[in-house]
Each structure stands twice: as C-alpha cells, then as structure tokens.
C-alpha positions, -999 to +999 in steps of 0.1 A: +120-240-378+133-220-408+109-192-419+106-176-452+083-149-461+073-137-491+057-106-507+044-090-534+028-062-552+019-062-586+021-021-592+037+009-581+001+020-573+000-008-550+031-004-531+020+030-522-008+018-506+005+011-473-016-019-463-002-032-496+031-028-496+061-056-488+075-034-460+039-035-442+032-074-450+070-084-438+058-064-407+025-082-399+048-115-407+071-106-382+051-095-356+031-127-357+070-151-362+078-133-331+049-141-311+060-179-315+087-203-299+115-219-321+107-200-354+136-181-369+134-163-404+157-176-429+150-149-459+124-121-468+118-127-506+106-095-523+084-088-561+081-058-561+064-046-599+052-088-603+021-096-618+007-129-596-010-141-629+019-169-632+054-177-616+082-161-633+089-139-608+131-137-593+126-137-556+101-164-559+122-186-580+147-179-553+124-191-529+120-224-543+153-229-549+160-227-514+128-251-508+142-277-526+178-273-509+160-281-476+172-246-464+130-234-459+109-255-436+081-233-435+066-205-463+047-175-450+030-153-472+001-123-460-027-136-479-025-164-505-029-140-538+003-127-529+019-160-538-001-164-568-038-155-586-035-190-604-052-218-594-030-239-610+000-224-604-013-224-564-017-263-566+017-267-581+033-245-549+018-268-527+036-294-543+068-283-539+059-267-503+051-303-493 
C-alpha cells in the first residue's frame, strides 16, 4: 500500500509551535506507518505558509495529481483541518480520494 502524507501550517507562528509544525506531524505519521505491515510511504507533501480556507495550495495539487495517476493508495493527514477548513472543499477531497 502506497502512503502519502500531507501537512500543513497556515503561519510562521504556527510552524514554531512544535505540536504544529510539518516536521512533528510527518513524525506522528511515521511512527504510526511503521507500526503497520505492507504500508510504504510514497511522498511527504509539505504547505508550509497555506491558508486551509480553499485548495490552491502546490504540494497538495501535487498530491492529487499523483491520486489520479494511481501512484497514492492511501492519504494520511494529522488531523482533518490540515487538509482543508472547507466543508466543501473536504467533500470534494473525498471524491477524488475515492
């Protein structure tokens, strides 16, 4: 199974934070991926400075790029919000993710 994780912070301010930044929710991602059989990470995608309010963001465009190509099985992001803060926009990942 092909893993991707994603992450994302919004601010500067928030990337200090180390419970917020990528580096420290790649970690938790990883620790967790290597607590499992048969999963193998394909990419880390990376916003760094990304507002979650819609989906113009590079690494995630990236990300389902490489959804549609077949080359993702599986998307893991540390909490939901770090995908996105829309609603609709949420609904419209789980379309492609499916």
């Amino acid at each position: 199974m092909k893993i991707a994780i994603y992450a994302r912070v919004s601010t500067d301010g928030q990337a200090e934070i180390e419970c917020n930044s990528c580096e420290t929710q790649e970690s938790k991602i990883r620790s967790y991926i290597s607590s499992q059989d048969k999963m193998e990470i394909h990419k880390i995608y990376k916003d760094e400075g990304y507002t979650g309010a819609n989906t113009e963001r590079p690494a995630l465009q990236e990300m389902l790029g490489d959804i549609q190509q077949g080359k993702i099985n599986v998307v893991m992001s540390y909490k939901i919000d770090r995908l996105t803060r829309s609603p609709k926009d949420f609904y419209q990942l789980i379309e492609v993710f499916e």
